[in-house]
C-alpha positions in Angstrom: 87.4 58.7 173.4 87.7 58.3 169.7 90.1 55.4 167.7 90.8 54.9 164.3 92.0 51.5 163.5 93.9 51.3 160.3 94.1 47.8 158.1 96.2 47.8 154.5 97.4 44.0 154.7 95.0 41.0 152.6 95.6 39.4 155.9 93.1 37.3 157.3 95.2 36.5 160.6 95.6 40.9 160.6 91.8 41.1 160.3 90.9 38.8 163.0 93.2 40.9 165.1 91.7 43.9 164.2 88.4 42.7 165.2 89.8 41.3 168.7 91.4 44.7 169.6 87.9 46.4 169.2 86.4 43.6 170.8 89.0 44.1 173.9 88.5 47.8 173.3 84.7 48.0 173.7 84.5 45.2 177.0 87.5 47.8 178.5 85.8 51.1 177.8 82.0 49.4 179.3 84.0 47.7 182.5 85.2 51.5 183.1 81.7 52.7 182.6 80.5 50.9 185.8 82.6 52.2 187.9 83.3 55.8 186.3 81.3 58.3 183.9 83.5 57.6 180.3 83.2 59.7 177.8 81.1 58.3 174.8 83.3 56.2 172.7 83.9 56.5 168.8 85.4 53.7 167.0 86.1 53.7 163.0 87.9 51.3 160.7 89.9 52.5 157.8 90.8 49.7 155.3 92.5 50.7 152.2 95.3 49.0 150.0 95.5 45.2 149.2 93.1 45.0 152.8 89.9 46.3 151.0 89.9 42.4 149.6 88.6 41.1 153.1 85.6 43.5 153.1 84.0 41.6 149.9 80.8 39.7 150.8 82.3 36.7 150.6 84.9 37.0 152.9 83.1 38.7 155.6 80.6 35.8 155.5 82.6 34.0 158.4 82.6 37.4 160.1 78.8 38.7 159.3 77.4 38.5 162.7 80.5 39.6 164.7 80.5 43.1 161.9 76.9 43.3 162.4 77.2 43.3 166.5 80.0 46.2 166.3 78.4 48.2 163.9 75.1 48.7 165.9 77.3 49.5 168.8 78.5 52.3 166.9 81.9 51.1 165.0 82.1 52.6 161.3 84.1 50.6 158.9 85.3 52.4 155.7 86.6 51.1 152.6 88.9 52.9 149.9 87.6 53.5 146.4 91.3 54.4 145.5 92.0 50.8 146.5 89.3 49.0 145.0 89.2 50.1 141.5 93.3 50.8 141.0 95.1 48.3 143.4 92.7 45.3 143.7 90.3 45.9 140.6 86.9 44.8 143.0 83.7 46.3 142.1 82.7 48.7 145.1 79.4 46.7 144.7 81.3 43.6 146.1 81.7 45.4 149.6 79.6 44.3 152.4 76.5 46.7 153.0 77.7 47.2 156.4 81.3 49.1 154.9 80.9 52.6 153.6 82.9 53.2 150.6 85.4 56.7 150.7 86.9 57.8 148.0 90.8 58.3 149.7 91.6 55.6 152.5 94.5 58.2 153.7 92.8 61.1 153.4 90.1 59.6 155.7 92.7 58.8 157.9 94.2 62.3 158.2 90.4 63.9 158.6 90.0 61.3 161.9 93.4 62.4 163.2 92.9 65.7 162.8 89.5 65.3 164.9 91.5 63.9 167.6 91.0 59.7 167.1 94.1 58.0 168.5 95.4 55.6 165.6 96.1 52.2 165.9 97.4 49.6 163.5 96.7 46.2 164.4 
């Protein structure tokens, strides 16, 4: 099973969303898994226009543990360059450690597609 979730709002209501859909995603997928064999589960975040703000240091502060949990269980959050330095003006340095910086938000999100991850936009 593999998801994209997809994020282009400054929203911080959006975000925390965002986070409770994976949340809700992952306890699904591992209440399945005891009854039933599931295939291994691929979750990635795509964040690109004005949404790249909430990905800062600072403002994933309030969120640092929760990020921290879902990216050792396997979720990859992305961040667009594109955004960053032409929409927002944020240094890519700014982004939290835990993000990995692409350099086309959209085109990212047509390479998960085309690998077959569902899309969702909280």
């Amino acid at each position: 099973m593999r998801v994209v979730f997809h994020i282009d709002l400054d929203s911080t209501p959006t975000f925390e969303l965002l986070l409770g859909n994976i949340r809700n995603l992952l306890k699904s997928v591992e209440n399945i898994e005891k009854v039933e064999k599931v295939e291994r589960i691929e979750i990635a975040v795509v964040a690109n226009g004005y949404a790249v703000k909430l990905f800062t240091k600072p403002n994933l502060e309030k969120y640092a543990e929760e990020i921290e949990t879902l990216v050792e269980k396997g979720v990859v959050f992305y961040v667009c360059n594109n955004a960053l330095t032409n929409l927002v003006n944020v240094k890519p340095e700014s982004i939290s450690d835990l993000c990995e910086i692409i350099p086309a938000g959209v085109v990212k999100l047509i390479e998960l597609q085309k690998k077959g991850y569902a899309y969702i936009k909280p």
